[in-house]
C-alpha positions in Angstrom: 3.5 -13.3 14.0 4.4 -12.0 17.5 1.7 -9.7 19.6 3.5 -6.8 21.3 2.2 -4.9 24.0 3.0 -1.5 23.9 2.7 1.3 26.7 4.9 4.4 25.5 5.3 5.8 22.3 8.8 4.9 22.7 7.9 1.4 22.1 5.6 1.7 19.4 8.7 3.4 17.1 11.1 0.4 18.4 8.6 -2.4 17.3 7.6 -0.5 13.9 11.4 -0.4 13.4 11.9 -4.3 14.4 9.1 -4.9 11.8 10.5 -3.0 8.8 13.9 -4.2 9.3 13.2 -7.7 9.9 11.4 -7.6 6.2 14.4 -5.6 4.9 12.9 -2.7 4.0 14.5 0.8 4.5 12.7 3.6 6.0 12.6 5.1 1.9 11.2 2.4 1.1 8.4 1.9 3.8 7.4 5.2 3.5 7.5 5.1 -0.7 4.9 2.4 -0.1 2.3 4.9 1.1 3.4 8.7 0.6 5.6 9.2 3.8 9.6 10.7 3.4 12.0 9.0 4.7 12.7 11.6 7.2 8.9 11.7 8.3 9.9 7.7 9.0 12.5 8.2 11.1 10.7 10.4 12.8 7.9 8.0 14.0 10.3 5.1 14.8 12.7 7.5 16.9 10.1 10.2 18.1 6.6 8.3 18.2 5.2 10.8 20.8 5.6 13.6 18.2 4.3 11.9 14.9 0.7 12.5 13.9 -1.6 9.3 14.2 -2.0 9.6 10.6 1.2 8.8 9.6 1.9 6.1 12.1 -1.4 4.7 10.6 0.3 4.8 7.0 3.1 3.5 8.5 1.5 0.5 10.3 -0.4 0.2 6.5 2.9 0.0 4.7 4.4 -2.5 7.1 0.7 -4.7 6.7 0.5 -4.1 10.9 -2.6 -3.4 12.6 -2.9 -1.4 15.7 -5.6 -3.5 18.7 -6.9 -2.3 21.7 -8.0 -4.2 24.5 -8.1 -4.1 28.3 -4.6 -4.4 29.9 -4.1 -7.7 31.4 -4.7 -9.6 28.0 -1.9 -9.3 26.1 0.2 -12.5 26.3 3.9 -11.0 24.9 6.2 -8.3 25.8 7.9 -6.3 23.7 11.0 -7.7 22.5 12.4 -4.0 20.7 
């Protein structure tokens, strides 16, 4: 699996979109997976900056992501999303 980096919320929604579609899941059915409505979904993949870091957490559980931190300079990939 690819590492993206990520610098805006912006980004963060596109990649968690790339991710659910490329396993071919809708956003009902990511957000069935832990508690989330579809609308609260599309919320995080098109509005990031607004969405609670609780629910992009569940959201990053449901599509089996983790979120890393590390100093900027170390990341080897750019966003592709």
């Amino acid at each position: 699996m690819t590492d993206y980096l990520i610098k805006t919320p912006q980004q963060l929604g596109a990649v968690l979109q790339g991710y659910r579609k490329e396993q071919g899941l809708t956003q009902k059915n990511v957000g069935a997976k832990v508690g989330l409505a579809q609308n609260a979904v599309s919320q995080i993949e098109s509005e990031t900056g607004r969405a609670g870091l609780a629910r992009i957490f569940k959201l990053l559980a449901a599509l089996e992501l983790e979120l890393v931190v590390r100093p900027r300079g170390t990341a080897s990939n750019r966003s592709e999303w």
